[in-house]
C-alpha positions as CSV (number, residue, x, y, z in Angstrom):
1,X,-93.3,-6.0,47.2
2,X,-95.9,-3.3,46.1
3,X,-96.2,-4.2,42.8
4,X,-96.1,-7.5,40.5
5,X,-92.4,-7.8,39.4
6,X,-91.2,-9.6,36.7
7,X,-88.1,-10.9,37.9
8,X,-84.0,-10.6,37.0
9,X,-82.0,-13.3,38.0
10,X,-79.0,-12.7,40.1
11,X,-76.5,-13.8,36.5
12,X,-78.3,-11.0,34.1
13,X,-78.4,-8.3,37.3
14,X,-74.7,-8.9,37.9
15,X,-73.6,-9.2,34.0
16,X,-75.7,-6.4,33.2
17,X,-73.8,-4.0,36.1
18,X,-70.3,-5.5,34.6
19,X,-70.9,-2.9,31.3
20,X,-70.7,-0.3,33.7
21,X,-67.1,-1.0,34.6
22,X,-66.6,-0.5,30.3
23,X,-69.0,2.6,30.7
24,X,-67.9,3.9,33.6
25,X,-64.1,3.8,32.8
26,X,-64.9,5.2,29.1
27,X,-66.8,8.2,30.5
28,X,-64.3,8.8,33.3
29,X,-61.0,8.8,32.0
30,X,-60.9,10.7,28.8
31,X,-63.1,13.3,30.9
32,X,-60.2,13.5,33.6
33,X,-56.9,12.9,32.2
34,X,-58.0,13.9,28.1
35,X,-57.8,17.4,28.2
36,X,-55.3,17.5,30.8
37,X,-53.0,15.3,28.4
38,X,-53.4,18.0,25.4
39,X,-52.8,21.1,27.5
40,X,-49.8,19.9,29.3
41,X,-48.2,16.9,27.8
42,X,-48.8,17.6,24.2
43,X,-48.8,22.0,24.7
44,X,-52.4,22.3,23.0
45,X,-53.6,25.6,23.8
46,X,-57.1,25.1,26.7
47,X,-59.4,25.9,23.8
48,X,-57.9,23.9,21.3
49,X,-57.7,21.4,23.4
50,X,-61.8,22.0,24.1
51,X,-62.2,22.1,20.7
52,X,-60.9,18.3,19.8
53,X,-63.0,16.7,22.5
54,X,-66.4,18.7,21.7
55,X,-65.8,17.7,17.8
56,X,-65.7,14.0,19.1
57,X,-68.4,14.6,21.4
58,X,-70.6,16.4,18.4
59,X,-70.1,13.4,15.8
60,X,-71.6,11.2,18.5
61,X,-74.7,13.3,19.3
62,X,-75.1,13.3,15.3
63,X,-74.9,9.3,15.4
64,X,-76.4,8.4,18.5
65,X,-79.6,8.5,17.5
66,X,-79.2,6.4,13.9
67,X,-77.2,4.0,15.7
68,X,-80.5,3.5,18.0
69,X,-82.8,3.2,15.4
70,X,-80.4,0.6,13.6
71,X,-80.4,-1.4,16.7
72,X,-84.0,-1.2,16.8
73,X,-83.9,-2.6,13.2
74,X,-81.6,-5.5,14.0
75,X,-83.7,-6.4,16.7
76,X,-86.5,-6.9,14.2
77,X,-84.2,-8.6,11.9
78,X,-82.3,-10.7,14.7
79,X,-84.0,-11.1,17.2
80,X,-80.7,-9.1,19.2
81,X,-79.3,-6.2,20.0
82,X,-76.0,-8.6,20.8
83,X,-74.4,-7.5,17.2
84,X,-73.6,-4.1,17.5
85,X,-72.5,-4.0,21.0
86,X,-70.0,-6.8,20.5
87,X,-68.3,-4.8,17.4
88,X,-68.1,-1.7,19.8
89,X,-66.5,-3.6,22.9
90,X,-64.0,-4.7,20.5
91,X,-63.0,-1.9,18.4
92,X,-62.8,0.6,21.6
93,X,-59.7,-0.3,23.1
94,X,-57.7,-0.5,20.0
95,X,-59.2,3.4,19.3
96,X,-58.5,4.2,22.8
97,X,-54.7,3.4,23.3
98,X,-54.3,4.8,19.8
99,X,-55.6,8.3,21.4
100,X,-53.0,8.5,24.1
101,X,-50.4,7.3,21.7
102,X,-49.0,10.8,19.5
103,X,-45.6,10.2,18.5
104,X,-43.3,13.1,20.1
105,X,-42.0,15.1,17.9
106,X,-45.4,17.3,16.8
107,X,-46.4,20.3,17.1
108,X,-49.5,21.5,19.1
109,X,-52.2,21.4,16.1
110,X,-50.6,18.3,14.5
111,X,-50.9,16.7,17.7
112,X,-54.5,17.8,18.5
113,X,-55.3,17.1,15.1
114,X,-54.6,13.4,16.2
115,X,-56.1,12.9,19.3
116,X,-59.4,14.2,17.4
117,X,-59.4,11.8,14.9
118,X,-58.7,8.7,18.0
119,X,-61.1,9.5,20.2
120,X,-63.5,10.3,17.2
121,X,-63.3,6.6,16.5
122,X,-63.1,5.8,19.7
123,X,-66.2,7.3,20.8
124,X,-67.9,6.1,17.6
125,X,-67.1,2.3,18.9
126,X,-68.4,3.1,22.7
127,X,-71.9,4.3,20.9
128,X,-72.0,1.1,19.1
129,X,-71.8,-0.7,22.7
130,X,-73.7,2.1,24.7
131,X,-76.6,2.9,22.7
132,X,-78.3,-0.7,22.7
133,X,-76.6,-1.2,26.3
134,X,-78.9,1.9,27.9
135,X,-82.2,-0.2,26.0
136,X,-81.8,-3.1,27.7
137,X,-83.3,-2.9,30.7
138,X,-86.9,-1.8,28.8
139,X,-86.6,-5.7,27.4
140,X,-85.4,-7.2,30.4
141,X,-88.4,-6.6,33.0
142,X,-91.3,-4.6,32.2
143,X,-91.8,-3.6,36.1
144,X,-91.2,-0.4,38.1
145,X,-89.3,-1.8,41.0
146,X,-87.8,-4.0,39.0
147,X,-85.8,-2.0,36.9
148,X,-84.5,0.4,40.5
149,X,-82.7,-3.0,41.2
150,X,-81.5,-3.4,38.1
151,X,-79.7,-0.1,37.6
152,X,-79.5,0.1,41.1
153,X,-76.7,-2.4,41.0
154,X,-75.7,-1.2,37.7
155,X,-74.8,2.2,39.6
156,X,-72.9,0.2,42.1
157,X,-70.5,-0.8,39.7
158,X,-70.3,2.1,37.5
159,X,-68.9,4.1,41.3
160,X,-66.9,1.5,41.7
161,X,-65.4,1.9,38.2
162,X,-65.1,5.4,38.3
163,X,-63.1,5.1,41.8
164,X,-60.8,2.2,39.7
165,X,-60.2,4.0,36.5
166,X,-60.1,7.8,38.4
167,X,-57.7,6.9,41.2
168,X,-55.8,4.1,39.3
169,X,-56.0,6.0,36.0
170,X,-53.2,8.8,37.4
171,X,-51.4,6.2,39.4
172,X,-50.6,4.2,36.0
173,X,-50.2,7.6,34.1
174,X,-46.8,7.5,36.6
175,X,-45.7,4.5,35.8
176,X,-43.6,6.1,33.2
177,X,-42.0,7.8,35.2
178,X,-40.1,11.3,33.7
179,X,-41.5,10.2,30.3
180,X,-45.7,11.0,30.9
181,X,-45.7,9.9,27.3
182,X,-45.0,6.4,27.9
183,X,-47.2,6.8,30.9
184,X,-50.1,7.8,29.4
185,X,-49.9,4.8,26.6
186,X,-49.8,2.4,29.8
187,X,-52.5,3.8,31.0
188,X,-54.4,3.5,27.8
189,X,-53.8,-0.1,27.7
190,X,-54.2,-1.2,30.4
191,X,-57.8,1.3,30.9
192,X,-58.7,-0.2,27.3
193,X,-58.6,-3.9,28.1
194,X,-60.6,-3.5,30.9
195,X,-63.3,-1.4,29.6
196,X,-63.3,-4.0,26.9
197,X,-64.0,-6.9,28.7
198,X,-66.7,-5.4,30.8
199,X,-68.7,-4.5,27.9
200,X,-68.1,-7.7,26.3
201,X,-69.5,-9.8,29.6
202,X,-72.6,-7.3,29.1
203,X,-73.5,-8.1,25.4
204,X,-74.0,-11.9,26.7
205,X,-77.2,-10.1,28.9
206,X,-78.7,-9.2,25.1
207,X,-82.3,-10.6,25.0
208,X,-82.3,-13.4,21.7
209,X,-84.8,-14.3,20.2
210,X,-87.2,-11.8,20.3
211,X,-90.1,-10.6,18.0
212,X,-91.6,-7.6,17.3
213,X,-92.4,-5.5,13.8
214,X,-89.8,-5.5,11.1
215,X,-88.9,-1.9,10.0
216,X,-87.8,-1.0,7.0
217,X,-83.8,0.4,7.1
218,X,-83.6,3.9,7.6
219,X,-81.3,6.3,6.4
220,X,-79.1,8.2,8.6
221,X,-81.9,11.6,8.3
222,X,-84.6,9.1,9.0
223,X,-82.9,7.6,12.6
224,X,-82.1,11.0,13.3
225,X,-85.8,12.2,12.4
226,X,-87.2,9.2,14.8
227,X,-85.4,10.4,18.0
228,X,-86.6,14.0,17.4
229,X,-90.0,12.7,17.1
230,X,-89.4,10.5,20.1
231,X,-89.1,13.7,22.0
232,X,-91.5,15.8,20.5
233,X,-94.2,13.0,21.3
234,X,-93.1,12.2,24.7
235,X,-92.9,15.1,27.1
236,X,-91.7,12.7,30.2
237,X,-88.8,11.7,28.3
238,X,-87.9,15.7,27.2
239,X,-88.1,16.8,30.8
240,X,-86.0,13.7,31.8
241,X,-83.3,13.9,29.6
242,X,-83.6,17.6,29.8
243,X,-82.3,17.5,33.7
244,X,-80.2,14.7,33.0
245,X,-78.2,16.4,30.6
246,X,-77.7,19.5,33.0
247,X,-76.8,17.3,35.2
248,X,-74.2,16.0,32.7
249,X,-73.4,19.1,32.1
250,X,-72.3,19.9,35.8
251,X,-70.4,16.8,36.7
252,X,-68.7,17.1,33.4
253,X,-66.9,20.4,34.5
254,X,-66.3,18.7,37.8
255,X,-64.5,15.8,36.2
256,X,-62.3,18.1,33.7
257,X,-61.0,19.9,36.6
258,X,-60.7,17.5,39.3
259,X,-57.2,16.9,38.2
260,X,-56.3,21.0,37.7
261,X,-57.9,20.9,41.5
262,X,-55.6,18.6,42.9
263,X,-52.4,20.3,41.2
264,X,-53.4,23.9,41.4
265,X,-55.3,24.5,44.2
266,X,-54.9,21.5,46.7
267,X,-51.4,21.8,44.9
268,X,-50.7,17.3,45.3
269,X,-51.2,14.7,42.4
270,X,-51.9,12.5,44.9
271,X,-55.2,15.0,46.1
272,X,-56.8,13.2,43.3
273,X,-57.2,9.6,44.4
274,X,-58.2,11.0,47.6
275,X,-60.7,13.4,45.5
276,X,-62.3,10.5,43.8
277,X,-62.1,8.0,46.9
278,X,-63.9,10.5,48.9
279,X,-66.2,10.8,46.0
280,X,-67.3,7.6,44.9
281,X,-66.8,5.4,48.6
282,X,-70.0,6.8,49.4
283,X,-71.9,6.5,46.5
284,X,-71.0,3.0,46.4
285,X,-72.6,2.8,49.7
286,X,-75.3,4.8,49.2
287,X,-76.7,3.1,45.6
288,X,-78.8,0.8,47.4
289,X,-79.6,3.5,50.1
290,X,-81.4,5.4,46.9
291,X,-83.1,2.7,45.6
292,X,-84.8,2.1,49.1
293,X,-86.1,5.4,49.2
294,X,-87.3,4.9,45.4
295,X,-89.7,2.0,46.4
296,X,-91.2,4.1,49.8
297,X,-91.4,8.0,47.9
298,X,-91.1,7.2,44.2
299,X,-87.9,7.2,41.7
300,X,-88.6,11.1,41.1
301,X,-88.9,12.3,44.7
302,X,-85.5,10.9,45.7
303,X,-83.9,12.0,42.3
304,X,-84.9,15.0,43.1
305,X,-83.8,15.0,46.5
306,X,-80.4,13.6,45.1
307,X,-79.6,16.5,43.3
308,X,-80.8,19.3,45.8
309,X,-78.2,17.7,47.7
310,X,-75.4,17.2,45.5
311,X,-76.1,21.3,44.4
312,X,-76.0,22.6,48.4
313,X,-72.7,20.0,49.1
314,X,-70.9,21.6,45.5
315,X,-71.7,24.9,46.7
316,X,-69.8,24.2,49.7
317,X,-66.5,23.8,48.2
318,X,-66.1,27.3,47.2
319,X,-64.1,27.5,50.2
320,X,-61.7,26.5,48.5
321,X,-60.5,29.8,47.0
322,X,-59.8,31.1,50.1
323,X,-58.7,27.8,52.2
324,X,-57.6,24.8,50.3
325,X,-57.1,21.7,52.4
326,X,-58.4,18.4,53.5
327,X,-61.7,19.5,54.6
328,X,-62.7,19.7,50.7
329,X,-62.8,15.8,51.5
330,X,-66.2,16.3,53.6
331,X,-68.5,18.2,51.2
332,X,-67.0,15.8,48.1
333,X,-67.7,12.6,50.2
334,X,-71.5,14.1,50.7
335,X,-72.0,15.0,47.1
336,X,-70.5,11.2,46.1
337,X,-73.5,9.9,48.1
338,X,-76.1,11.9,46.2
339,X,-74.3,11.3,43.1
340,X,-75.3,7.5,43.5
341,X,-79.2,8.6,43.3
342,X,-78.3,10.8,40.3
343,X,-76.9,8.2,38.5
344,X,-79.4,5.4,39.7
345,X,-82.4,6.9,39.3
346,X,-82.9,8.4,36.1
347,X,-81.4,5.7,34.6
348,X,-84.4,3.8,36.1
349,X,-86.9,6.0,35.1
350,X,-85.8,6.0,31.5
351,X,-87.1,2.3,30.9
352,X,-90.5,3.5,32.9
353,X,-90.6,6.6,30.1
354,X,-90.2,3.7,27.0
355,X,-92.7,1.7,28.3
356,X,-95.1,4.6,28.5
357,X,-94.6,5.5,25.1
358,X,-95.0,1.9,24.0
359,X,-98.8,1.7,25.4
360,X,-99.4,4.0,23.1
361,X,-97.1,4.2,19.6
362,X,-96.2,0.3,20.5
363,X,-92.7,-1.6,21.2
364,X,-89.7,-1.6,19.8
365,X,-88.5,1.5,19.9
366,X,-86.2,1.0,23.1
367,X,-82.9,1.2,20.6
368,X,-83.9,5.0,19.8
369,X,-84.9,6.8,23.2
370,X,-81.3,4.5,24.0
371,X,-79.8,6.2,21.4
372,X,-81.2,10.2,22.0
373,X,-80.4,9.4,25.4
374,X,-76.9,8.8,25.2
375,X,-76.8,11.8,22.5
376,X,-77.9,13.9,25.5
377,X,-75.7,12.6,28.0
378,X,-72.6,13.2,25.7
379,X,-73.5,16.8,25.4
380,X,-73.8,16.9,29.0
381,X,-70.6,15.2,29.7
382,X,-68.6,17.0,26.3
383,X,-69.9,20.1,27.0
384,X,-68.7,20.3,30.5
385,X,-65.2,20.1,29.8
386,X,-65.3,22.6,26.9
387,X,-67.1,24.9,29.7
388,X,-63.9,23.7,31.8
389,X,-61.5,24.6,28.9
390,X,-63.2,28.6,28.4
391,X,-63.2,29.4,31.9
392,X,-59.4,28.5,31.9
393,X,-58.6,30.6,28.8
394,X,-60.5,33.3,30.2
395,X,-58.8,33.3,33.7
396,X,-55.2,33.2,31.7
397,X,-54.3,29.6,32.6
398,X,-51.1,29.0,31.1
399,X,-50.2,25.9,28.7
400,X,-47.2,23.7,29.4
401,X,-45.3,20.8,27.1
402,X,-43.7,17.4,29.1
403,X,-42.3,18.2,32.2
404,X,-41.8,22.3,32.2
405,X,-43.0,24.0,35.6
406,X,-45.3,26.8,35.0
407,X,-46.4,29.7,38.0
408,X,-50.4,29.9,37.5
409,X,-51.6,33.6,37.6
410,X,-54.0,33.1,40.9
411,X,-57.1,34.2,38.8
412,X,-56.6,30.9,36.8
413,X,-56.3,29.2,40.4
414,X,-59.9,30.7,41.1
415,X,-61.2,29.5,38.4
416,X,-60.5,26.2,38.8
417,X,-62.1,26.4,42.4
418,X,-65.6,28.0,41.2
419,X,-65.5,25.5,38.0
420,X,-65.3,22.7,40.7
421,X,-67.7,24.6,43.1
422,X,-70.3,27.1,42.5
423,X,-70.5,26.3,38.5
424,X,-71.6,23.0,39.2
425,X,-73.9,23.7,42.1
426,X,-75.7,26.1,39.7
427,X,-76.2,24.0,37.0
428,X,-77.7,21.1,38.8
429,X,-80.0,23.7,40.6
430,X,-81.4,24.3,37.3
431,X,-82.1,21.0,36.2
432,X,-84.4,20.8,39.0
433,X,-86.7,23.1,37.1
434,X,-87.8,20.1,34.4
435,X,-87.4,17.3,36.9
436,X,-90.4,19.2,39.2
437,X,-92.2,18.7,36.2
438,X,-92.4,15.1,35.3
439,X,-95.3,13.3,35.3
440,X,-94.5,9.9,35.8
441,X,-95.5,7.9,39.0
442,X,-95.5,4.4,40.2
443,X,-99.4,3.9,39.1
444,X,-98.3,4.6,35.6
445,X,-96.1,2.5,35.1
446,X,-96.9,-0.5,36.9
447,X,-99.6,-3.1,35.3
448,X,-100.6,-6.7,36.7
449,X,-98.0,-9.2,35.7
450,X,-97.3,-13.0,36.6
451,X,-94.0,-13.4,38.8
452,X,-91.7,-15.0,36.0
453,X,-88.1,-15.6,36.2
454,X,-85.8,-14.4,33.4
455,X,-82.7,-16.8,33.5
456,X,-80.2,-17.0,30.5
């Protein structure tokens, strides 16, 4: 041990990585099968169908932040940040089988029109849950090593979610057989109940009890006004969240088109369980790998490293343009390993950036970098599959309702490939930029602390 470390029992570390399965399903279905569903189940033209996710997406960057400040607030009222997250985990799956559920019978906008206002809510009730979820681990241990095993295993089971809910999302989405409406509403229940009940074992790792200031309550311009000056005062957390949200960004667009890869260019539904197998068995693996590295080089050497890997492995499957087949499996299965470290290790370094800016404008302000945080990732994530949706309208993708075959002009085949490929690797090269650039090391984060044992 290099440091004094405050310790997580085994119950709070493995409660606390059970949200993921709820986060991780949330942020991987809608990105894979969402847009998909609207373009060729409910014949939503691509941007349209771009257009109803980024609206959701945009409300929740709007709320994100209040909705972090409230929690702060409740926790000064409460002693909890149990409350909110409770009244997300079980309003979501209602709002998320109500998405996948359009009657047939409407037209394109009506139909779009629908799954906007869903998956509005919907998203609305996983910020209530995610917000104070991402502040946790600033309560639960205040040291640097810590916290890499606390997200480390957090990572473990958000891979292992993504690899449930990716392959086994599509596999459900068959289980209606002819009728993809019906399989898509199976899929949403069955997705919902799950995510549900993950998040809901997570609220019980909630710290009680606890005191710090009372606040006054805030309107929605004020919360919104305390994560800007959150950023503006804390130039760790703007080059953090800054990569972070490239790196959204980047395996946004991946996710959006992983499905349109395995139809149009590897041309098999079944390419994408083997897309997301390859892709998250070794970043289950790998997880702890990352966090080993963290405690001999630092958390931002190996995130770095991470990404320069996941960039050059992306890069690779350009190929694919020219010669689609199984070898895409080998550069995926290389970029799922450094994936692991790029989900791991910022997420570590966040509580490190909170407790630097509590030495010195004091606690309890965990709930709002939380909620700016997940603002930023949203973007990230939102914005990669509207990226998704205009490079298929400018490569002439064609639209499809139910069942109807459609021939894909081989420009909209290519665009898939690069959106998959080179996009990606280019976005995550830049995100390296900021990342260079934070400051944050081991020594400044870690101050002499008594071993004590957190057990609830």
């Amino acid at each position: 041990m290099t440091s004094p470390e405050r310790r997580v029992s085994r119950g709070i570390v493995a409660r606390y990585a059970v949200g993921s399965i709820g986060t991780g399903g949330f942020a991987t279905l809608p990105g894979l099968v969402l847009v998909f569903y609207l373009t060729d189940t409910l014949g939503v033209t691509a941007l349209l169908a771009g257009l109803v996710v980024t609206a959701a997406k945009v409300w929740d960057v709007l709320i994100d932040p209040w909705i972090g400040d409230r929690s702060d607030h409740a926790l000064a009222v409460s002693g909890t940040r149990r409350t909110w997250m409770r009244i997300g985990a079980i309003a979501l799956p209602v709002a998320f089988v109500v998405t996948f559920a359009a009657p047939a019978g409407l037209g394109p906008v009506v139909a779009g029109a629908w799954v906007m206002i869903a998956f509005l809510a919907t998203a609305t009730a996983f910020s209530l849950f995610q917000v104070p979820y991402i502040a946790l681990p600033a309560e639960l241990t205040d040291d640097y090593d810590a916290r890499t095993r606390l997200l480390t295993w957090r990572v473990v089971l958000l891979s292992l979610a993504i690899l449930l809910f990716g392959a086994g999302g599509p596999m459900l989405r068959r289980a209606g057989g002819d009728d993809e409406a019906l399989g898509y509403l199976v899929m949403a229940v069955v997705a919902g109940l799950v995510i549900g009940i993950g998040m809901l074992v997570a609220t019980t790792t909630a710290p009680t009890g606890m005191r710090i200031e009372e606040r006054e309550r805030r309107s929605l311009a004020a919360g919104y006004a305390e994560g800007l000056g959150a950023l503006r005062r804390s130039r760790p957390f703007r080059l953090l969240l800054t990569g972070f949200l490239l790196q959204g960004l980047a395996t946004g667009v991946m996710l959006a088109g992983a499905n349109y890869v395995a139809v149009w260019v590897l041309d098999s539904e079944d390419a994408l369980t083997f897309l997301f197998v390859a892709l998250i068995g070794p970043a289950i693996l790998c997880a702890p790998l990352w966090g080993r590295l963290a405690r001999r080089i630092g958390k931002e050497r190996s995130y770095v490293l991470a990404s320069a890997l996941f960039a050059v492995a992306s890069a690779a499957l350009v190929g694919m343009i020219w010669a689609p087949g199984a070898w895409v499996y080998g550069p995926v299965a290389i970029a799922g390993a450094a994936y692991a470290g790029m989900q791991s290790l910022p997420m570590a370094m966040l509580p490190d950036v909170v407790a630097h800016d509590a030495r010195t404008n004091g606690p309890g302000r965990a709930g709002t970098f939380g909620g700016v945080w997940t603002a930023g990732e949203t973007t990230g994530m939102a914005l990669g599959a509207t990226l998704l949706t205009i490079v298929l309208a400018a490569t002439g993708y064609l639209e499809s309702v139910g069942s109807a075959v459609v021939a894909q002009p081989d420009a909209a085949v290519a665009g898939i490939a690069m959106s998959f490929s080179l996009l990606p690797a280019v976005l995550v090269l830049v995100s390296l930029i900021p990342l260079l650039r934070y400051p944050l090391r081991r020594a400044d984060i870690d101050t002499p602390a008594p071993t004590e044992e957190i057990a609830r």
